[in-house]
C-alpha positions in Angstrom: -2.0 19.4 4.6 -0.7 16.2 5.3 -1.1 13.1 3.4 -1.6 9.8 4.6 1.1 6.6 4.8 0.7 4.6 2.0 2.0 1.9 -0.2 1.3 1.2 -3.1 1.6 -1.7 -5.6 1.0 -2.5 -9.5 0.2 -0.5 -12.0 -3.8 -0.2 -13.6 -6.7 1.6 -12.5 -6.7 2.5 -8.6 -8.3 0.7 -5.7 -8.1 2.0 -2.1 -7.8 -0.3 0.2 -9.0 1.4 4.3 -8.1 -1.0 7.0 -10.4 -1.5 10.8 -10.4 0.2 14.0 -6.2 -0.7 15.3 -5.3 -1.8 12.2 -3.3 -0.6 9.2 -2.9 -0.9 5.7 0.1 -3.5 5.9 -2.6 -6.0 7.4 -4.3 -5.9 3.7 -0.3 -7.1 2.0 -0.8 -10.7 1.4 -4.7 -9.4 -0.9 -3.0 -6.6 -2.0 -0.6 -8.7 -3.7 -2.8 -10.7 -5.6 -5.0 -7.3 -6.4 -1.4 -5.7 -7.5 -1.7 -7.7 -11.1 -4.3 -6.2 -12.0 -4.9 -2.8 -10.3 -2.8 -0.2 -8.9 -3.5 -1.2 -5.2 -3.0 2.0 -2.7 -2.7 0.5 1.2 -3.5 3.4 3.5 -3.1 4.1 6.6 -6.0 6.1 8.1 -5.1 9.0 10.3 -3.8 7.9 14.3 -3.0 4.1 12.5 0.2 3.0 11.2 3.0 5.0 9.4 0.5 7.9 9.2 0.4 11.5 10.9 -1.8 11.2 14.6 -3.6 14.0 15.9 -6.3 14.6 19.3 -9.0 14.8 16.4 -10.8 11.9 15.3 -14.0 11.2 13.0 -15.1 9.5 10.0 -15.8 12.9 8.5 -11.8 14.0 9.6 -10.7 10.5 7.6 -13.0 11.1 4.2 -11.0 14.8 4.0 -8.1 12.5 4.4 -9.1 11.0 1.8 -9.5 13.3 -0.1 -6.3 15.8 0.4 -4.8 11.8 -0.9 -6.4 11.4 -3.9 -5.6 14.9 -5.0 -2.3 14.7 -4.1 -1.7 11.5 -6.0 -4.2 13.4 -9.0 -6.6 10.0 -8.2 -10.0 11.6 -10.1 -11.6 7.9 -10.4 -11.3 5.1 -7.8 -12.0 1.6 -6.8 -12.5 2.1 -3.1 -12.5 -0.9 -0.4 -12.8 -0.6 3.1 -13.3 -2.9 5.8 -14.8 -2.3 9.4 -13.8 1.2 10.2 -12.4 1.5 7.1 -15.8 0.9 5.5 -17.7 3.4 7.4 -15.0 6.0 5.8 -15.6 4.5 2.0 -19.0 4.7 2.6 -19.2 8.2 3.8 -16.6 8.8 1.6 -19.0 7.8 -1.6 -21.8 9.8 -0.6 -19.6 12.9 -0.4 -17.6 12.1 -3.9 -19.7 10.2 -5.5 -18.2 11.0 -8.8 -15.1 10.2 -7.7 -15.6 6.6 -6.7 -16.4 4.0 -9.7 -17.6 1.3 -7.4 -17.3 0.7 -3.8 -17.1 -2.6 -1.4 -18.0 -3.1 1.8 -16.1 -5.8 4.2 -18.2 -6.6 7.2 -19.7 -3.4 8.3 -23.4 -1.8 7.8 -24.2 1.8 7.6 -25.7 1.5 11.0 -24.4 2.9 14.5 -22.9 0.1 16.9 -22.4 1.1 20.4 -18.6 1.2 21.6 -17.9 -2.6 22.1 -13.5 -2.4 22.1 -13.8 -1.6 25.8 -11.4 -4.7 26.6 -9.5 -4.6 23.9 -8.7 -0.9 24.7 -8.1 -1.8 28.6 -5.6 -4.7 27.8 -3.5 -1.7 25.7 -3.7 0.9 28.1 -2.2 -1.8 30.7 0.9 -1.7 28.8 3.5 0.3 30.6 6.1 0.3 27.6 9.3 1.7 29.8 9.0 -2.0 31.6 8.6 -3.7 28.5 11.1 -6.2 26.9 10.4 -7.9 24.4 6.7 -8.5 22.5 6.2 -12.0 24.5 6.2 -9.2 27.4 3.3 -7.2 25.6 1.3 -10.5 24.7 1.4 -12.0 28.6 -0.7 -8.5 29.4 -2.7 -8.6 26.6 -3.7 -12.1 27.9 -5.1 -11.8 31.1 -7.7 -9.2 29.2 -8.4 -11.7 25.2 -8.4 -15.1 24.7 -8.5 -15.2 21.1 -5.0 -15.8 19.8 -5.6 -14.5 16.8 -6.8 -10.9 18.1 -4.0 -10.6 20.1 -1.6 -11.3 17.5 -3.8 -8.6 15.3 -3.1 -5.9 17.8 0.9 -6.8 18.3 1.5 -6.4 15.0 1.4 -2.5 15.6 4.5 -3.1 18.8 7.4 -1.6 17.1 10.9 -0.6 18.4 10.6 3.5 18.9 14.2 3.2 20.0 17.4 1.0 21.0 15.2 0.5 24.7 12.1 1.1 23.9 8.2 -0.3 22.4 6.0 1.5 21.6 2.8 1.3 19.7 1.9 2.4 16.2 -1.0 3.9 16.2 -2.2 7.0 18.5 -3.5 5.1 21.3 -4.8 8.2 23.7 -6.5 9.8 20.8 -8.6 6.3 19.6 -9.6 5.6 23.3 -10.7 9.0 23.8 -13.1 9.0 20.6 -14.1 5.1 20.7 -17.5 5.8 20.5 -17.3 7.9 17.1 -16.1 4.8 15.6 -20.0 3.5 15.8 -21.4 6.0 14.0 -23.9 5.5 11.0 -24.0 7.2 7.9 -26.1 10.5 8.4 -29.9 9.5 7.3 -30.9 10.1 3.5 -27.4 9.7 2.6 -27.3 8.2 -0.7 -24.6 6.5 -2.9 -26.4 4.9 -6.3 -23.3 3.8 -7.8 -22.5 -0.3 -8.0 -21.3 -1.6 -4.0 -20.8 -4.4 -2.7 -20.9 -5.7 0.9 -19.2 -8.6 2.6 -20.5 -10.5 5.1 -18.2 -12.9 7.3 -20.7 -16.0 7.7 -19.7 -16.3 11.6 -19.9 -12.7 11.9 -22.8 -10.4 13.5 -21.8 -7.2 12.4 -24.3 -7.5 9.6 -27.9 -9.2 9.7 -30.9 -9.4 7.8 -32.3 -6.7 9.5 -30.2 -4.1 8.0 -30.7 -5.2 4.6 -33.6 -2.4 3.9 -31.0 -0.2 5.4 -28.4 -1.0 3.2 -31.0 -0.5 0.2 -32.0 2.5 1.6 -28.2 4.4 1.1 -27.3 2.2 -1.3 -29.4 1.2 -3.8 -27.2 -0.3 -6.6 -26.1 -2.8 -4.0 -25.2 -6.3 -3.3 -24.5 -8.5 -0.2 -22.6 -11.4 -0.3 -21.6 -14.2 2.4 -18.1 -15.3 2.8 -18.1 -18.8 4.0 -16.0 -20.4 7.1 -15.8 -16.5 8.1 -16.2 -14.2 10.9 -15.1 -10.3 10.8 -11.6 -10.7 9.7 -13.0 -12.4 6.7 -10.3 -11.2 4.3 -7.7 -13.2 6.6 -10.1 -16.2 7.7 -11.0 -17.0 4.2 -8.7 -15.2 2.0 -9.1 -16.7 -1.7 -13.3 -16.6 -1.6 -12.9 -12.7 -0.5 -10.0 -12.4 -3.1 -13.2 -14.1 -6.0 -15.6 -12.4 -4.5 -14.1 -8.6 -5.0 -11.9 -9.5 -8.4 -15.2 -10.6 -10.0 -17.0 -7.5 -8.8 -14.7 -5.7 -10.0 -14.2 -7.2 -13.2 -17.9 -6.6 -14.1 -18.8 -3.5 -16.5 
């Protein structure tokens, strides 16, 4: 089997950090840090992402066996699991298929609820990359700008631009195989699915990828749950407001 990129920091109990949908772990460094003096911090890359192996298959049901081929492989039988976005839709589905395995779970910014594909132009500003023409990154960015306006997106998305070779970009993650299954990406959490161990959800206070309305939802798989609002936040709340995401998951944490 193969195992997931990784890096991992500290010593202590375990936490799993999963990055979003184009990201990877080395977004999650600057928390991970901080995390690091207290925990053993593991920052993955998810399957098609990063450092780690790609493949024409994609689901969130593919990334929790992932998972956990890791965790055995690193002999990881209790965990601290964090995932944001993407990343966690796979902790969640994750907990309700190992629920012994996971001693407490948090939730950045995503509900257990299906959101139709919504990366359409993101995707279309990366497939207009024609990397044998390309330069330099300032090259990649002027295409990526005639499709995003938010700087800080773009600057999200360049960070997986690497050098394959002396002439040549290339992109990190598995481009083909993400566009291709974009709409798996919104899937929920099968109904009746059930995790009653402690969680807690994040919510970005400019964000809408969680409302009110899904609080009975959130009850419903996850009973032993909280929700709290980062301030001055949208979905990249970890970066936009780094040291009241850093409280809020330390003290959760912290808590027997």
């Amino acid at each position: 089997m193969k195992i997931l990129h990784s890096l991992i920091l500290g010593n202590g109990e375990p936490l799993i950090i999963l990055h979003g949908y184009l990201g990877m772990g080395d977004n999650w460094k600057t928390l991970a840090n901080r995390l690091a003096e207290n925990f053993e911090v593991h920052l993955i890359d998810q399957r098609n992402h990063g450092r780690s192996f790609h493949s024409d298959n994609f689901s969130y049901d593919l990334m929790v066996e992932d998972l956990a081929v890791y965790l055995r492989h690193y002999q990881l039988k209790k965990i601290f699991l964090l995932g944001h976005s993407m990343g966690g839709k796979t902790g969640m589905l994750f907990s309700v298929n190992f629920p012994k395995v996971v001693d407490k779970l948090i939730v950045a910014d995503i509900a257990p609820k299906y959101y139709p594909p919504h990366h359409q132009l993101i995707l279309k500003a990366l497939n207009s990359v024609d990397f044998p023409v390309i330069n330099s990154r300032n090259d990649v960015d002027l295409i990526f700008k005639k499709y995003i306006q938010e700087v800080g997106i773009r600057q999200f998305l360049l960070k997986n631009v690497y050098r394959k070779s002396k002439d040549e970009f290339a992109y990190r993650f598995n481009l083909e195989s993400l566009t291709n299954h974009n709409a798996e990406v919104g899937d929920g959490l099968p109904q009746f699915s059930l995790f009653s161990g402690d969680t807690l959800f994040l919510k970005g206070e400019r964000s809408g990828y969680i409302s009110s309305n899904d609080n009975e939802l959130i009850k419903a798989h996850f009973p032993n749950s909280k929700t709290v609002i980062i301030s001055n936040a949208g979905h990249w709340l970890h970066a936009e407001n780094p040291a009241e995401f850093y409280k809020s998951v330390a003290e959760f944490l912290k808590k027997n």
